[in-house]
N, C-alpha and C positions, 0 to 999 in steps of 0.2 A: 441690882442686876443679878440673876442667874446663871449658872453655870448650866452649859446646855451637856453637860456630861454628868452625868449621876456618880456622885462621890466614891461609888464599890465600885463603877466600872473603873475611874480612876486611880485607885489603889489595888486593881486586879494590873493595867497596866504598867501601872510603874515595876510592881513584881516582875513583872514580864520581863521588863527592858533589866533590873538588877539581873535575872537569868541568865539571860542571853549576854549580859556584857560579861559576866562572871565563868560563862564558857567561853568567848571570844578570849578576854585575860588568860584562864588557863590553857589553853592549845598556842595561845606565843610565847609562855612560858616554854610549856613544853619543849615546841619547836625549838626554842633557842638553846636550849639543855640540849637537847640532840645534834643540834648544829657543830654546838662546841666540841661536844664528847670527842674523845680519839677514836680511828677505827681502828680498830687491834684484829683485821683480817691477816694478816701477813706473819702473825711470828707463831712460827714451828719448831718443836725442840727440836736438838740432832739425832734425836733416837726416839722412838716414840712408836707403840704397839700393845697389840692385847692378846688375849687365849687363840688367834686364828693369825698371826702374824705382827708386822710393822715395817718399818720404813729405817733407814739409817742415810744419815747425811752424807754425800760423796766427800767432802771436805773431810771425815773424820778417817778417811782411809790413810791418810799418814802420817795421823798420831798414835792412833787407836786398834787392836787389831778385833776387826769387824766380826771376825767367822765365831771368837768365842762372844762377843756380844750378842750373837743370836742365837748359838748353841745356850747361852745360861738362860736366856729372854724365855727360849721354849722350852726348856728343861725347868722351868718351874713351874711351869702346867701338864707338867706331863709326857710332853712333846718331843718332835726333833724337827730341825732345823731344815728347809729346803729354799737357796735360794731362788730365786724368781726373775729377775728383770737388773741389770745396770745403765743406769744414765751419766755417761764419763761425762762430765763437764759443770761447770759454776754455777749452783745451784739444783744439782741434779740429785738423785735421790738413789738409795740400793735397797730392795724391797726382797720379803723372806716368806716365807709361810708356815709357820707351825703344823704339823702334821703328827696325827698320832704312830707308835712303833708300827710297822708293819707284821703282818703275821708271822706266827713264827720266831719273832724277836724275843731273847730271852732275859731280863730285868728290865729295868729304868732305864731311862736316857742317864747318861753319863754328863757331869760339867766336863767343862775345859780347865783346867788345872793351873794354866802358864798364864 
């Protein structure tokens, strides 16, 4: 008896099906890798900024004192220190902005020393 399917179609399908199972396997792999993973959206240092500003944690205002952490932050670009915005409460944030000397200003920004 014969095989009403020609041997190369045969063996073009079976390709086919290894294919497709072998992408089907890889994307539940994946998915399941991703599923697990942690989401590490939430952790924000307590100080954290660059050449145009930053951000400083409200919690660090009574350990730490905030005004020279921004003064060195922008004095090491050049900068000085303006702040911006307070959010008094748990989980709130005090935000600054680097600015260059205004005109007329005669050397560098100075640190804070204490």
């Amino acid at each position: 008896m014969r095989f009403k399917v020609a041997e190369r179609e045969m063996e073009l399908a079976m390709r086919i099906i290894e294919v497709v199972a072998f992408k089907a396997l890889s994307l539940v792999a994946i998915g399941g890798m991703l599923a697990l993973a942690p989401a590490r959206a939430d952790t924000v240092p307590p100080f954290k900024g660059n050449d145009t500003g930053g951000i400083i944690a409200y919690s660090l205002t009574g350990t730490t004192d905030i005004r020279s952490l921004a003064i060195n932050h922008c004095a090491s670009y050049g900068k000085v220190a303006k702040f911006l915005a307070v959010e008094p409460h748990y989980g709130g944030y005090i935000s600054f902005s680097c600015r260059w000397l205004p005109y007329g200003a005669a050397g560098a920004p100075i640190r804070a020393a204490y």
